[in-house]
Each structure stands twice: as C-alpha cells, then as structure tokens.
C-alpha positions as CSV (number, residue, x, y, z in Angstrom):
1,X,-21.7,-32.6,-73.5
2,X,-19.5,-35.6,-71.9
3,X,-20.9,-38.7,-70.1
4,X,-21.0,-37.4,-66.3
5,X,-18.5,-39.6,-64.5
6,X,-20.1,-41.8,-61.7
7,X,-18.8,-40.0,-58.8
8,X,-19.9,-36.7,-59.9
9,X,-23.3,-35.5,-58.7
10,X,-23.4,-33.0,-61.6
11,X,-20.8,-31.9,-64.4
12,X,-18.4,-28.9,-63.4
13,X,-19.4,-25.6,-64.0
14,X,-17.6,-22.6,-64.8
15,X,-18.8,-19.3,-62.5
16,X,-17.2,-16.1,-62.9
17,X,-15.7,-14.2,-60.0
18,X,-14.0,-10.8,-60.2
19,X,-11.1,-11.3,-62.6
20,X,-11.2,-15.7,-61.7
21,X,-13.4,-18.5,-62.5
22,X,-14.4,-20.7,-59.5
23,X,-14.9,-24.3,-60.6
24,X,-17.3,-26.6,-58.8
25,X,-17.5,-30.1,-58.8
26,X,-20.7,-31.8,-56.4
27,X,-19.6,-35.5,-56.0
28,X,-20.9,-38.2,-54.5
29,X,-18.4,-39.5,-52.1
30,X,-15.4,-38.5,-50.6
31,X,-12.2,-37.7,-52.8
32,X,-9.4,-35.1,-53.6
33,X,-9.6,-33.2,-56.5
34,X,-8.0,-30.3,-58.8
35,X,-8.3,-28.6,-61.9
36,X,-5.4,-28.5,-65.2
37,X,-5.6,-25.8,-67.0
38,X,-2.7,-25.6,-69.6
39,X,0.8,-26.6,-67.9
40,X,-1.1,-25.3,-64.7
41,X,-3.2,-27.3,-61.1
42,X,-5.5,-25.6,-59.2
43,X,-6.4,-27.2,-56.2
44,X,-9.5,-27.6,-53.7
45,X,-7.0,-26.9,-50.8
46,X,-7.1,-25.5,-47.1
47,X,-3.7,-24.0,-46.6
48,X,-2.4,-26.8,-48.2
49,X,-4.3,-29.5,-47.1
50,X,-6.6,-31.2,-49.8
51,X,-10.2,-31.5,-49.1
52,X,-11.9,-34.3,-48.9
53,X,-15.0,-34.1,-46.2
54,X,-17.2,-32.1,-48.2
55,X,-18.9,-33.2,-51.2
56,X,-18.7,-29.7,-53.4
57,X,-15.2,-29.4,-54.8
58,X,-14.2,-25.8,-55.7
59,X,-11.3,-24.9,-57.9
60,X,-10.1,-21.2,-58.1
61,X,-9.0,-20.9,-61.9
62,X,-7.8,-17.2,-63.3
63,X,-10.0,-16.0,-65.9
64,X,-7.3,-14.9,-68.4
65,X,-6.0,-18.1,-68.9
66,X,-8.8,-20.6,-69.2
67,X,-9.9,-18.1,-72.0
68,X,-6.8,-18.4,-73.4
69,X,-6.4,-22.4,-73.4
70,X,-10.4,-23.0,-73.7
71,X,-9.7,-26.4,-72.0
72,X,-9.9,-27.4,-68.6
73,X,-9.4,-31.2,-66.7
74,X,-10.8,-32.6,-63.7
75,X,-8.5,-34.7,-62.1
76,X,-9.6,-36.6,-58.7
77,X,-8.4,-39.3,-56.3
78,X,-10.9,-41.4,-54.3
79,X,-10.7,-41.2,-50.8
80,X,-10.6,-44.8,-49.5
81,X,-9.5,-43.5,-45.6
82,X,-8.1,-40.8,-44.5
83,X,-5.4,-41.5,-41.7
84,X,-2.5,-39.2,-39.9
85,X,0.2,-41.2,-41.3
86,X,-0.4,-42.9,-45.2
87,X,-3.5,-42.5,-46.4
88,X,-5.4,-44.8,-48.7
89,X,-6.5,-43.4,-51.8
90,X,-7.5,-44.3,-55.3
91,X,-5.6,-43.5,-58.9
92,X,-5.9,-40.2,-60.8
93,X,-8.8,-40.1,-63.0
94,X,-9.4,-37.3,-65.6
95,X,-12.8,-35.4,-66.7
96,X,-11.8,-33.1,-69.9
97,X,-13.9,-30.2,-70.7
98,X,-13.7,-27.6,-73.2
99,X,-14.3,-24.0,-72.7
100,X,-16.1,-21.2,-74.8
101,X,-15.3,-17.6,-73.3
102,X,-17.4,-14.7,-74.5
103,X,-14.9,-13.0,-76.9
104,X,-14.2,-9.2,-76.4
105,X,-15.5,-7.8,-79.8
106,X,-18.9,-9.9,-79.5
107,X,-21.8,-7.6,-80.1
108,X,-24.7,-10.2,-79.8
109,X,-25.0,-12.4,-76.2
110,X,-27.5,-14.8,-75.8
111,X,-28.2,-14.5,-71.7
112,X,-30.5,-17.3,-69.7
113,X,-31.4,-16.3,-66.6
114,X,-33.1,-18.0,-64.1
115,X,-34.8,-17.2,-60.0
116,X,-36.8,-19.0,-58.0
117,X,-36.4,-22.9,-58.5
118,X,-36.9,-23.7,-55.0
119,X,-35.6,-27.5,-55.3
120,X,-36.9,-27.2,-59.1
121,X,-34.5,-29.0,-61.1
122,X,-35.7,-30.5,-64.2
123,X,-38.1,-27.8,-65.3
124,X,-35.6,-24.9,-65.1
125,X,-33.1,-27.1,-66.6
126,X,-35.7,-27.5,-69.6
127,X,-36.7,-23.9,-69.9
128,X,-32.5,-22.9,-69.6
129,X,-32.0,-24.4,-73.0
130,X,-34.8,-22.1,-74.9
131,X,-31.5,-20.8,-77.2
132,X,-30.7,-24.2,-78.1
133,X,-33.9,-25.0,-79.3
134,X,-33.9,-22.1,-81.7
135,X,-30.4,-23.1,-83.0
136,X,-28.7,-20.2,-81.0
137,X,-25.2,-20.5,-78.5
138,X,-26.0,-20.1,-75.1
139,X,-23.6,-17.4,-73.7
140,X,-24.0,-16.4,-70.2
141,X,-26.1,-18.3,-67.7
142,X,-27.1,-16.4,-64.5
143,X,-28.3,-18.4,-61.9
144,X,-30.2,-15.3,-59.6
145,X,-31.3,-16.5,-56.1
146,X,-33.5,-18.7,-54.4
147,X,-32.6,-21.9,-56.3
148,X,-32.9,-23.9,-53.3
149,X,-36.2,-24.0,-51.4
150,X,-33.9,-22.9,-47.9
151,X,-30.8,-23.9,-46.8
152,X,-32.1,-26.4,-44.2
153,X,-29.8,-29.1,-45.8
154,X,-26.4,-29.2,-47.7
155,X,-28.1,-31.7,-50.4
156,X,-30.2,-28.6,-51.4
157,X,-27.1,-27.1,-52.4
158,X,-26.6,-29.4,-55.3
159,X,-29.8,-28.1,-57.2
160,X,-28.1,-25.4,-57.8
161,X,-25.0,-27.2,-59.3
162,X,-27.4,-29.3,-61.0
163,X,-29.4,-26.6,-63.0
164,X,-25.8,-24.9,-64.0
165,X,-24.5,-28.2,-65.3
166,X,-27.8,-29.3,-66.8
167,X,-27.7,-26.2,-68.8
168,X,-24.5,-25.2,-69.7
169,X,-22.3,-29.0,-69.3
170,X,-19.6,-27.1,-67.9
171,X,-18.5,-25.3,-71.4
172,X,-19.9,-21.8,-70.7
173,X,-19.7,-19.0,-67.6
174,X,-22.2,-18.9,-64.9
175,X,-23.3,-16.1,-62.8
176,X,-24.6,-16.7,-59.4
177,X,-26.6,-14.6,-57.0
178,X,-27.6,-15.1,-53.3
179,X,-31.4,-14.9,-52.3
180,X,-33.0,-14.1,-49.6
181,X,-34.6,-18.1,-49.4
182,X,-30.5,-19.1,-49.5
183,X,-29.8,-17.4,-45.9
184,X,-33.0,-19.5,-44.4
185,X,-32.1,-23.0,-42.0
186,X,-29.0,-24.6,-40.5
187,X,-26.8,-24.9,-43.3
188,X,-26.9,-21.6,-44.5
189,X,-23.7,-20.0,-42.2
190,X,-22.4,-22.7,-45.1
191,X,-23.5,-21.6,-48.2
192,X,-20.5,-19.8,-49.2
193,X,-18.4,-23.2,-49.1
194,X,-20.8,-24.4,-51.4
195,X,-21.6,-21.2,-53.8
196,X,-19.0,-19.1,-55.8
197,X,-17.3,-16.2,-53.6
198,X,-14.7,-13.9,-53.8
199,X,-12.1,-15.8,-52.1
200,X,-12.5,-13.5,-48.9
201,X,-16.2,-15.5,-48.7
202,X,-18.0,-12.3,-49.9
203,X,-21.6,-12.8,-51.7
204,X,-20.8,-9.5,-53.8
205,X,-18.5,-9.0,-56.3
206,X,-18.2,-7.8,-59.7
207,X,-17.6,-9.7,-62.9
208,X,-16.4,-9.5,-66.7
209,X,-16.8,-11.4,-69.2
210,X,-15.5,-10.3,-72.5
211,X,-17.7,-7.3,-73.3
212,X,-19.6,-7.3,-70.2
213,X,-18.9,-6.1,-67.0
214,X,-21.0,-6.8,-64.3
215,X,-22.0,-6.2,-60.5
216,X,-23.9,-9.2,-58.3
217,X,-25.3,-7.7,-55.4
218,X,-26.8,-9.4,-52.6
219,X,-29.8,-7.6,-50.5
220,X,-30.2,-10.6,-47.9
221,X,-33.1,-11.0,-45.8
222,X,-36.3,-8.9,-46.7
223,X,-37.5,-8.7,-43.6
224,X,-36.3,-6.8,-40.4
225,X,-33.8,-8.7,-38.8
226,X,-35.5,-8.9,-35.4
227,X,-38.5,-10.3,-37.3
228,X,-39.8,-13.8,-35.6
229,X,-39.4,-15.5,-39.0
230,X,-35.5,-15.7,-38.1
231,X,-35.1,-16.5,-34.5
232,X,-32.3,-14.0,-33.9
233,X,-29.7,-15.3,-36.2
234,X,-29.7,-12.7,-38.6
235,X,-27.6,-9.5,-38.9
236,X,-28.7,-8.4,-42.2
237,X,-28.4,-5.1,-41.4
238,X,-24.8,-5.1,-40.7
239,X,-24.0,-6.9,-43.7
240,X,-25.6,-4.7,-45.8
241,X,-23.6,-1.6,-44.4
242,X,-20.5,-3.1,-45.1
243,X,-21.8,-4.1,-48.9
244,X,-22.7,-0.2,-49.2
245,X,-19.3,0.7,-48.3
246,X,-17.5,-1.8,-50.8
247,X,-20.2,-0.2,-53.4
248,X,-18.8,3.3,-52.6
249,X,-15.4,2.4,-52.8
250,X,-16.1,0.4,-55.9
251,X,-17.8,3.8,-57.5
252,X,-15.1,6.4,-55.8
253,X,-11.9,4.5,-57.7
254,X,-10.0,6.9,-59.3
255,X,-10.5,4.6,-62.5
256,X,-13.1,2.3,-61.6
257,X,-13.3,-0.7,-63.7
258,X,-16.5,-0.1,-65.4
259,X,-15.2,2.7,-67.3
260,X,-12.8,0.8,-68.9
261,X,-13.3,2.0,-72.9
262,X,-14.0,-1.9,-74.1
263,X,-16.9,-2.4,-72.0
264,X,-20.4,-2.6,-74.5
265,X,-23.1,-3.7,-71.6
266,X,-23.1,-3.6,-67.9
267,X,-25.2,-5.2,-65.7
268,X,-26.7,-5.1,-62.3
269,X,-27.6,-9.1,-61.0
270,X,-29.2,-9.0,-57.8
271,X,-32.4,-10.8,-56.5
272,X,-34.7,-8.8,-55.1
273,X,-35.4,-5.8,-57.4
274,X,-34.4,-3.1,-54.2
275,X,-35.8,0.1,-55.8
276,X,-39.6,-1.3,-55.8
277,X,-41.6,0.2,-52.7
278,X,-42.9,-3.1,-50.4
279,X,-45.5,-3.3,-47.9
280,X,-44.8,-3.9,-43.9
281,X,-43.0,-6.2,-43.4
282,X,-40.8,-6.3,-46.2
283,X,-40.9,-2.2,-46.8
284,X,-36.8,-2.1,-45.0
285,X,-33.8,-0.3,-46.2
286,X,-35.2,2.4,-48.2
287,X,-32.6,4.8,-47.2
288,X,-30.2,2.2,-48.3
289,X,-31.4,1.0,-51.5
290,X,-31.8,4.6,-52.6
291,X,-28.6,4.9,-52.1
292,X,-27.6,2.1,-53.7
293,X,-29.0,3.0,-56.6
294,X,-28.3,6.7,-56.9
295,X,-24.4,5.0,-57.1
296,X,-25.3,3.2,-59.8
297,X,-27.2,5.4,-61.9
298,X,-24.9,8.1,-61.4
299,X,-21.4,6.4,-61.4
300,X,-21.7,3.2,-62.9
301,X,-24.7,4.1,-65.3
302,X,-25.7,0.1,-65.9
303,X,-27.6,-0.8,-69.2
304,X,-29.8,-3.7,-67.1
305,X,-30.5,-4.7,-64.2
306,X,-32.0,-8.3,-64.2
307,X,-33.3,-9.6,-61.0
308,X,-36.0,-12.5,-59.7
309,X,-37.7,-12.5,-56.4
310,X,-41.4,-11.5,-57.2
311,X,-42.2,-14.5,-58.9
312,X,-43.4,-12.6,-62.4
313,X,-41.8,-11.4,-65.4
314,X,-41.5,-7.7,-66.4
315,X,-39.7,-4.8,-67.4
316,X,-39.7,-1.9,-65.9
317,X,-38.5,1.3,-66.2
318,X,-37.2,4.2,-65.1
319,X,-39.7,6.6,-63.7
320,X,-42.2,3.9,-64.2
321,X,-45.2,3.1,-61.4
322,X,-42.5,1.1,-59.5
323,X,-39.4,2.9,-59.7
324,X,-39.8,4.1,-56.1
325,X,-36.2,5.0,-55.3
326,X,-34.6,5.8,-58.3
327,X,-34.0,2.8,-60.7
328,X,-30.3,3.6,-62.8
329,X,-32.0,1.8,-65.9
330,X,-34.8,-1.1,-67.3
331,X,-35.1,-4.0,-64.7
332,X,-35.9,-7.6,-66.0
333,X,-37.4,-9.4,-64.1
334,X,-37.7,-12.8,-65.1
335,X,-38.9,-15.7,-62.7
336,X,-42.6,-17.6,-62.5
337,X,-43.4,-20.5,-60.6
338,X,-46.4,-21.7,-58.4
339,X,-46.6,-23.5,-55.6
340,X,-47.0,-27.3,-56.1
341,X,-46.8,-26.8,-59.6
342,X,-42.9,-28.3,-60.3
343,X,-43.5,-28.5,-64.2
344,X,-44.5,-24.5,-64.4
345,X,-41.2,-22.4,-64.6
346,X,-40.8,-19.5,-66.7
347,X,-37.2,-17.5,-67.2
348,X,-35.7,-14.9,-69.1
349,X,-33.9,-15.3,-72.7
350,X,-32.0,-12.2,-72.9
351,X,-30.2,-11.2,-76.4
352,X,-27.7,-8.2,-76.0
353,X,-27.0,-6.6,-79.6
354,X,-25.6,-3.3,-79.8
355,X,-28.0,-0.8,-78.4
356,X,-30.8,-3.0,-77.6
357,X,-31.8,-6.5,-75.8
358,X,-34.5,-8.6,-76.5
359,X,-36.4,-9.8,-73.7
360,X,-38.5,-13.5,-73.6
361,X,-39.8,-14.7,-71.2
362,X,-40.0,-18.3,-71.8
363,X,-41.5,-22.0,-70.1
364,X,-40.0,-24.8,-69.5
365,X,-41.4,-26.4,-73.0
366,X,-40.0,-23.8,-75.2
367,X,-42.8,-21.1,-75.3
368,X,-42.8,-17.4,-75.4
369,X,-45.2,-15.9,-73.3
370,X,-44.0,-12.6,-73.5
371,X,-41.2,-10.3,-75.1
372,X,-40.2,-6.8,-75.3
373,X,-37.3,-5.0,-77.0
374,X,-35.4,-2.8,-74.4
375,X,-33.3,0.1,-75.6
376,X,-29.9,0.4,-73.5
C-alpha cells in the first residue's frame, strides 16, 4: 500500500457497479481530478464541467478494462480559484495504483464484510484485515449499511471511504450497500454524490466480479414512513415500489444475467435481512419482502445472502425459526457493536470454495468467535 498523498482524505477505492467500477477519491481541499486507465481518462465531470466544490471525487471506470490493465492513476489539479474567465490552478500530480480483479476460474474467494460502524473507523478497519493476518488475499470487501452514525453531515461520509481504503488501499473491489441509518439527517438527499450508484443515482444494482454475480438491494427506512422519527421527508414506500419493479424486470429478462453458465456463487447484499418477521414499528412491507424473495428464490436461486442490521452474527436458514417470508437460501449476518464501546466490532470472514463457504465471525484483534460451514 502507497504513502496516501497529502490532499487525499483516504486512498481510492475501487467499488463495483453493474458492468463499471466507480472510483472515489475523499480529499481535503478543493481540486480537479480524473482517473488513467491504459491509454484511457475518466473524469469527475458534470456535462463537461470538472468538479471541484465537493470533496468526494468519483470516477466512472468500465470494469473490463481495468481488469485487463490491472493499473489505474489518479491524476489531480489543485484548485487555487475558480473564476469565469482563466482560472488558477495547480500542476498535474499522479497517485499510481495497482489493481487485482477476481479472475473468472477462481474457486476460493476470501469475502470481508462489514455493517454497522456508525462513525467506527479504526476498529472495523482492524477487524477487515482478519485474512491478512492468517496469510490469506483479501478478495471482495463489502461494505453493507449503516457505516455512518446518520447522514447529518457530509464529513460522516468519509468513514465510509476511510474503512474501504483502510482495508483494501485501493487494489481490490468494494461492495457497498445503503442502510437504513444512511437515509437519516440533512445530508442524506446527498448520499448518492458521495456513495457508488448506477450512474442514473440508483442505490440498487447488480454486480460481477469474476465468478460472482451479485444483487445489492436497498430496503430503506424500517419504519413506516409517516412515523414521527422522520418528520415527513421520507417516501420509502414509493421507492421501494419502483426497486420491486426493477427486481421483476431483472428476473423476467429473457436471458437474465445470472444465468449466465460461468457464474459459481451469487449473492444477495442488502442490510436489513427483509424476510425476518419484526415487531410494531418496524413489522412493514411484508407483502413486499415476500415478494421479493419469492423472485429470488425462484428465479435467481442465490447461494448467500449476507446482510447486517441486527447487530449480531448468525446464519440462518431456510425454513429456520426466522425465515418468516420465505428466505431463497442461508443468510449471514455478520455485524456486532455496542453502544459506547468504539473498540468492540465484530464482522464476517467469508471463504467461497466450490460448494461451500466458511463463515467467521471475527473482532477487531483477530479472534474467532464463531464459525460455521454453509453448504451452497
């Protein structure tokens, strides 16, 4: 891992996005920037215009060919002001990077996933590099809601670039997933400018990475959305309508993309584990989320689906005392923290090989405190 260059609040990382890699940069002060990759620029534009009042640089970069080159640069120019007519700005300077895709034919994948920081940095951070501690590669980090405490401020955006870098210095894929803390306080109508989305701003999306195709999905709120927590700037409801008709469509292709004959594991990432019956207030949706998941287990057929939200780490399975709606296969869940206790944070070390994963759940200093073998 490189020396983080002084403007940069965190190294770049690498988060995969349908069929593109979305590139984000959090700096410290104002600047222009844009990613090489080969003979190619990819630039943190608006209709042409290159950003430079927000502090989280994103770079749209297609998947195929950072695979292919396994290299990426940062380039940036500081912004020293910004007029109508010649603007002052600083030279080019470079951050180089290398790139490790997962390869199509690999059988074992080492996973790290994490939930529930809430403005944790430096203990998730230490519990994320459990496979390098045992000698393994890291292949897949999945970052899976509620990383910041809310969204009542853009800086708690960066914890979230922060952790990614921490862990993977910018060389491996990320995964991201929205929680239902993320839509919370007067920055979150921004989040999407500061979190990988499809480049239509969407939350939901699919994802593959070599042998593994994935779906994030994104429950939002988990309470009604006239509930006095929110104020009445919520619609929830609405949103999760039109995510259950981009679900259909995704399952009624005529060759949807998960049945493509090189796919060994798919997943489901989503936050809140949605087929788990809740108490008032938080018991909405069930019509929905069985519906959800009847597409899944019947169309897409998923191996996992690894989720955080409850604060505890488990498996559970089909049929199981909390399948309530119909799970479409073993959910991991795999998040632990307590209140005002920053240094406790356990995750989830997930190895994929062949037809079965093994689960850890594992702490910030290293330690298993629980595992199980899950058949897929």
């Amino acid at each position: 891992m490189l020396q983080k260059p002084e403007i940069f609040a965190a190294l770049p990382t690498v988060y995969a996005v349908g069929s593109d890699y979305v590139i984000i940069v959090p700096v410290n002060e104002p600047c222009l920037m844009w990613v090489g990759v080969g003979n190619e620029e990819y630039y943190d534009d608006s209709n042409g215009i290159l950003r430079s009042s927000r502090l989280t640089h994103k770079m749209t970069v297609p998947m195929e060919q950072l695979d292919r080159e396994r290299r990426y640069t940062v380039r940036w120019r500081s912004m020293i002001e910004r007029k109508p007519y010649r603007s002052v700005v600083g030279e080019i300077e470079e951050y180089e990077s290398a790139f490790r895709p997962i390869a199509p034919q690999s059988e074992k994948i080492n996973i790290y996933h994490i939930a529930d920081a809430h403005n944790r940095v430096e203990a998730p951070v230490s519990a994320g590099k459990y496979f390098e501690r045992i000698g393994e590669p890291l292949d897949l980090l999945i970052l899976n809601g509620d990383i910041p405490n809310h969204s009542g401020d853009i800086a708690y955006f960066e914890a979230i670039h922060k952790i990614a870098a921490g862990i993977t210095g910018g060389e491996i894929p990320v995964v991201f997933s929205r929680g239902n803390h993320d839509t919370r306080g007067v920055c979150a109508e921004l989040i999407a400018d500061y979190t990988p989305t499809t480049e239509s701003g969407l939350s939901y999306y699919t994802f593959r990475l070599g042998p593994v195709w994935g779906v994030v999905l994104d429950c939002a709120e988990d309470k009604p959305d006239d509930h006095e927590e929110y104020g009445h700037t919520i619609c929830c409801a609405d949103f999760r309508r039109r995510e259950t008709r981009w679900l259909e469509s995704l399952c009624g292709a005529d060759e949807p993309e998960y049945s493509d004959g090189e796919i060994k594991y798919k997943l489901v990432v989503v936050h809140n584990p949605f087929t788990e019956k809740r108490k008032p207030p938080f018991d909405i949706e069930e019509e929905t989320f069985s519906h959800w998941a009847e597409l899944l287990r019947d169309k897409v057929k998923p191996h996992l689906m690894i989720c955080g939200h409850i604060h505890r780490c488990y498996v559970s399975y089909p049929g199981g005392d909390r399948d309530a709606f119909g799970q479409p296969c073993p959910i991991i869940t795999a998040s632990r923290v307590e209140k005002g206790n920053d240094g406790l944070f356990v995750g989830g070390a997930i190895t994929l090989d062949g037809n079965s994963a093994e689960v850890r759940f594992t702490d910030a200093d290293g330690n298993v405190i629980g595992e199980e073998t899950v058949k897929l």
